[in-house]
C-alpha positions in Angstrom: 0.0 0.0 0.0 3.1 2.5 0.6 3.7 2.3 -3.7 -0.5 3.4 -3.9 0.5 6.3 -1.5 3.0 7.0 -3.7 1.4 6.9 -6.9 -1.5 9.2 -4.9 0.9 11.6 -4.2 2.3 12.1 -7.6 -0.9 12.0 -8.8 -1.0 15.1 -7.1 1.7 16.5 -7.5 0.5 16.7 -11.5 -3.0 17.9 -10.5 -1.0 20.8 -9.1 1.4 21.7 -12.5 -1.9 21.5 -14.6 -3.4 23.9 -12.4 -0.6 26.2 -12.3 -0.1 26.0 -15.9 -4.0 27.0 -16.3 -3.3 30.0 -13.7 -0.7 31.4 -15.3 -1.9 31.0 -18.7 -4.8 33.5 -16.9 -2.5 36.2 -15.8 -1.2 36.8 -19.1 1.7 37.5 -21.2 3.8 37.4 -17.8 3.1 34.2 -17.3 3.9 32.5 -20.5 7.1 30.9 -19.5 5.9 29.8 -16.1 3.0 28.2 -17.9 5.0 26.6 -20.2 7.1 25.2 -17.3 4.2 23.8 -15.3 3.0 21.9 -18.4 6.1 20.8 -19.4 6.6 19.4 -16.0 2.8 17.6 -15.6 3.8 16.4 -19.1 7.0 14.8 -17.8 5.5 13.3 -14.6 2.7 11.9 -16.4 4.4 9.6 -19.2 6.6 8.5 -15.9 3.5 7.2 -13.7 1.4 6.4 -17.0 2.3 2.9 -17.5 2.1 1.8 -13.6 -1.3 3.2 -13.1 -2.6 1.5 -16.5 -1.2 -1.3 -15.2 -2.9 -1.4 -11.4 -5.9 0.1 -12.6 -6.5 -3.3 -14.8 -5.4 -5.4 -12.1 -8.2 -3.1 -9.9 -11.3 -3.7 -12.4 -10.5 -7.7 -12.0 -13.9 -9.0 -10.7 -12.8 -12.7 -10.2 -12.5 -13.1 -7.1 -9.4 -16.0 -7.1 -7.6 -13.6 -9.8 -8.2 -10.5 -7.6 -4.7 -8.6 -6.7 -6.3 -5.9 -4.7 -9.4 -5.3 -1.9 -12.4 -3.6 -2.6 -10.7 -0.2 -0.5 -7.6 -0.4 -2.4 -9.2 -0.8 -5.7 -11.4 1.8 -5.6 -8.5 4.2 -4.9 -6.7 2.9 -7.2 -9.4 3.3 -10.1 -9.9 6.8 -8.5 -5.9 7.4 -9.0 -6.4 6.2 -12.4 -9.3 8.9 -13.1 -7.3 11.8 -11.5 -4.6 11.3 -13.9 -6.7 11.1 -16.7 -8.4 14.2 -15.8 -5.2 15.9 -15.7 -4.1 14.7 -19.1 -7.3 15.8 -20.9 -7.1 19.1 -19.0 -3.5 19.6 -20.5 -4.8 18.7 -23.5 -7.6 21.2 -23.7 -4.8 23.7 -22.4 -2.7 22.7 -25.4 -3.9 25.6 -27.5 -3.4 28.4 -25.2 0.1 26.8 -24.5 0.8 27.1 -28.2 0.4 30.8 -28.0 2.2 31.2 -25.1 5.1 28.9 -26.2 4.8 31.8 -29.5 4.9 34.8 -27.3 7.9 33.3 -25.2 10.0 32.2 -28.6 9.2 35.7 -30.2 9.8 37.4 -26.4 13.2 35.6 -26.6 13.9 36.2 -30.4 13.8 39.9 -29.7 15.8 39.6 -26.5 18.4 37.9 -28.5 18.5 40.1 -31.0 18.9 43.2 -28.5 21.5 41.5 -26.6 23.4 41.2 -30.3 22.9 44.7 -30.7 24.0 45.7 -27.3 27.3 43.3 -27.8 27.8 45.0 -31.5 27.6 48.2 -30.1 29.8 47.5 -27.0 32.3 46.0 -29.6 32.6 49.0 -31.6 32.5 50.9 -28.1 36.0 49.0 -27.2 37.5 49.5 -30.9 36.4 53.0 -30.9 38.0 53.1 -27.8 40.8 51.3 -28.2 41.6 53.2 -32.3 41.6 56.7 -30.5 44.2 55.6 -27.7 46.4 54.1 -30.5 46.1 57.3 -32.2 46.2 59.4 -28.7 49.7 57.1 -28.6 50.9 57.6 -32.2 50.6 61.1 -32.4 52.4 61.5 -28.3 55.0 58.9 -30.2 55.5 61.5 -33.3 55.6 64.6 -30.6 58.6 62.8 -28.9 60.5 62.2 -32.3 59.4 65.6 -33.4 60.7 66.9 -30.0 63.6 64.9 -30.2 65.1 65.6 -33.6 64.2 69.3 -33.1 66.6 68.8 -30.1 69.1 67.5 -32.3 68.8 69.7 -34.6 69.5 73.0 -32.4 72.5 70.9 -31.0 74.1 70.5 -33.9 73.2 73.9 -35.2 74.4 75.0 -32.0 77.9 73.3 -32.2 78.1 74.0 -35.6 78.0 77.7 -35.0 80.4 77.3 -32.1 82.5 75.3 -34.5 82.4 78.0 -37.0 82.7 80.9 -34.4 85.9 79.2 -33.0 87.6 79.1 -36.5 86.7 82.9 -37.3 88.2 83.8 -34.0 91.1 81.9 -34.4 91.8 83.6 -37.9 91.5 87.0 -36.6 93.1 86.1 -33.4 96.4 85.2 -35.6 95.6 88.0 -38.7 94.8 90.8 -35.2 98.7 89.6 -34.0 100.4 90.9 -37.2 101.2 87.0 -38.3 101.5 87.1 -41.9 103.6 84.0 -42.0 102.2 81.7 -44.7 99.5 79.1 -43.1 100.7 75.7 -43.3 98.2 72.8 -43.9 98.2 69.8 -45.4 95.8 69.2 -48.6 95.1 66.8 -51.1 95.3 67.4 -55.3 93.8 65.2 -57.7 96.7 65.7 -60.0 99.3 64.2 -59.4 97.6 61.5 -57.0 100.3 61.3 -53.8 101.8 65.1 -54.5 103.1 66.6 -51.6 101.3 68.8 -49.0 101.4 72.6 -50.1 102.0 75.9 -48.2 98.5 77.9 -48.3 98.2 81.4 -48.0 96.1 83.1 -45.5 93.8 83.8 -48.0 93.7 79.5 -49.1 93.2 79.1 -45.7 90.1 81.5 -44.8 88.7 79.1 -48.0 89.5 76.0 -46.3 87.7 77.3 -43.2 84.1 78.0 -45.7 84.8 74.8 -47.0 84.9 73.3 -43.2 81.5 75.2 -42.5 80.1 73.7 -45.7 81.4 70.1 -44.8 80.1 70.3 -41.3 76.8 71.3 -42.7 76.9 68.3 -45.3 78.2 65.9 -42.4 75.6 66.6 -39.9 72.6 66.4 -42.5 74.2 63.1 -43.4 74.8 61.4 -40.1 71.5 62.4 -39.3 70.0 60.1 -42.6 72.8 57.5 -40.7 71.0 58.0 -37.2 67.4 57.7 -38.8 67.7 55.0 -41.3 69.7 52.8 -38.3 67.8 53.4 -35.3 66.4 50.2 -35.4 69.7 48.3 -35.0 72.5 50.1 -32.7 74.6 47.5 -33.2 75.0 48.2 -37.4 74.9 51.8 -36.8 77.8 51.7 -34.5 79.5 49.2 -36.7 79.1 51.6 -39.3 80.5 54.4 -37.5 83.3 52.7 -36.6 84.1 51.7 -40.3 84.3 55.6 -41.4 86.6 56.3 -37.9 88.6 53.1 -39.4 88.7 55.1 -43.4 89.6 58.3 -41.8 91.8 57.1 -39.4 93.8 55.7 -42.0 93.7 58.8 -44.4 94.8 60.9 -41.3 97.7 58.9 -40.4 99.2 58.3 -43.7 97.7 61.7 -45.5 100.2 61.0 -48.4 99.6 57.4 -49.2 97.1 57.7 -52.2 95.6 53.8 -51.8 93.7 54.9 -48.6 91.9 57.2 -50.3 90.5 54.8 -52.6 87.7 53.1 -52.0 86.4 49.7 -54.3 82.2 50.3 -53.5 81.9 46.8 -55.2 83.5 44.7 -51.8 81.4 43.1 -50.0 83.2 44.1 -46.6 82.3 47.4 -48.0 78.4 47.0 -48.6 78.3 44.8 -45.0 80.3 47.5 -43.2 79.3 50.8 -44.9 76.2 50.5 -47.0 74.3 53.2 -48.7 74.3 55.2 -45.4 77.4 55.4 -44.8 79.1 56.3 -48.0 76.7 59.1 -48.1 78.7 60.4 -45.2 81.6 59.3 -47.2 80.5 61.7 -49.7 79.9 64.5 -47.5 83.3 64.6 -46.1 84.8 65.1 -49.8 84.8 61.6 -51.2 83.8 61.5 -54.9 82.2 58.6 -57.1 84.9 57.6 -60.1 84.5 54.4 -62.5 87.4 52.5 -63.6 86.6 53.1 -67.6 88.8 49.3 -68.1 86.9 46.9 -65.7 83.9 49.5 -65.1 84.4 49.2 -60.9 83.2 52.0 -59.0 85.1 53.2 -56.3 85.1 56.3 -54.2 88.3 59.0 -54.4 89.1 61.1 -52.0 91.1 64.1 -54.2 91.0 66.7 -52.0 90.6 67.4 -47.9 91.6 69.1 -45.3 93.1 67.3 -42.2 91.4 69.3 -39.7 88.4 69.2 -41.1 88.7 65.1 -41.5 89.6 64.7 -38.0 86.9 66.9 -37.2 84.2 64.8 -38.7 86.4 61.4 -36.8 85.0 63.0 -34.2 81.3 64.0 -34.6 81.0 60.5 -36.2 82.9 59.2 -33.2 79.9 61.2 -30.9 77.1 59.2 -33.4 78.4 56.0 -32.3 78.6 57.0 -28.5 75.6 57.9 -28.9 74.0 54.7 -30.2 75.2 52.6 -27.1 
């Protein structure tokens, strides 16, 4: 008898889903969902106690007497079991209609919820990218300030030394000239004909020329370690590999001003391409190195024809100050 009390009390534990399912079909819209639930649930509990109570319900209506599993009590409730479920399942059925139009109001309901959460997410997507695009560009344009700032900065410096450079040399000139010296100026300088002559004696008015030319060459150097600083910035270590490669070129010139080979340079070596590159033999070419081609084997090299020493050891050492720099 316990498994009857069991059955009873599932029996009404569907009698209650159908009636909340008709209640809340009743209150309207609002309810939909919890409608749908309580059906969905007397549904469930229903094709789970179907079977059984079929099955004692036959065994009830057995009037043999020898065949008889039940007593007259227990049959009765079990027949009465077997109507209350019934009744349940042809209430939910009569219900099904309404159910259908809820189950419609809940799908479209949740449709259009769906489709505003999409939107919401779309538009909090573009939000972050909006977001995220301006602070890259708040970043970039800070980045290009800095650079802006910087090479500004660089600039004045080397305007800066450049006319202190320049100032120095003027002063110097009068300072000697102001003193009565008229003794010729002695300086060393190259000529393209005949390649290895020997140094000259300038006159004071040669030498105020060599100083313009010094001004001009600083004014070509700095423009042209400044491509060297730019196009390197990337890599230290090739831009102070390069800078040591032009000490190593002028260093040699310097110390053996007369030897003609070390002012020849072969553009087609590899060494030279690895250690100079297009960047450096600009700066080459703005201390006073000039392109020539061999017209027998069609090699380029570049040819030093004419410097001044000062003014090579003077760019030694702003190129020396580039690759300080760069550590």
């Amino acid at each position: 008898m316990t498994r009857l009390r069991e059955l009873e009390q599932r029996a009404e534990g569907i009698r209650s889903h159908v009636d909340d399912a008709s209640r809340e079909l009743s209150s309207g819209a609002s309810g939909d969902a919890r409608a749908l639930d309580a059906a969905r649930a007397a549904r469930v509990a229903i094709d789970a106690i179907q079977g059984e109570v079929d099955h004692v319900a036959a065994l009830a209506r057995e009037t043999d007497e020898e065949k008889r599993t039940y007593g007259p009590k227990a049959s009765a409730r079990i027949l009465a079991l077997a109507d209350r479920i019934r009744a349940a399942e042809e209430e939910l059925c009569n219900l099904q209609e309404r159910l259908d139009e809820a189950k419609e109001r809940v799908d479209a309901a949740d449709a259009e919820a769906a489709a505003q959460r999409a939107q919401e997410e779309a538009r909090a997507r573009e939000q972050a990218a909006a977001t995220a695009q301006a602070r890259a560009e708040a970043e970039e344009a800070r980045r290009r300030r800095e650079e802006e700032l910087e090479a500004a900065q660089r600039a004045q410096q080397a305007a800066a030394e450049q006319e202190r450079q320049r100032a120095w040399e003027e002063e110097k000139l009068r300072l000697r000239i102001a003193s009565g010296e008229r003794d010729l100026v002695k300086k060393r300088a190259f000529v393209a004909e005949p390649v290895g002559s020997n140094a000259v004696e300038l006159t004071i008015e040669l030498a105020l020329e060599l100083e313009r030319e010094g001004a001009e060459l600083a004014e070509k150097l700095s423009h042209a370690l400044e491509q060297l600083r730019k196009g390197l910035a990337h890599d230290g270590a090739a831009l102070r590999r390069t800078c040591r490669a032009l000490e190593n070129v002028l260093g040699a010139i310097c110390g053996a001003p007369t030897e003609a080979d070390r002012r020849i340079l072969r553009t087609t070596n590899e060494a030279f391409e690895k250690d100079l590159g297009a960047l450096g033999t600009n700066v080459l070419r703005a201390v006073g190195f000039d392109d020539e081609r061999d017209k027998l084997s069609g090699d380029v090299f570049l040819v030093l024809n004419r410097a001044n020493l000062d003014n090579l050891r003077e760019a030694q050492r702003h190129i020396a100050r580039t690759r300080e720099a760069a550590r």
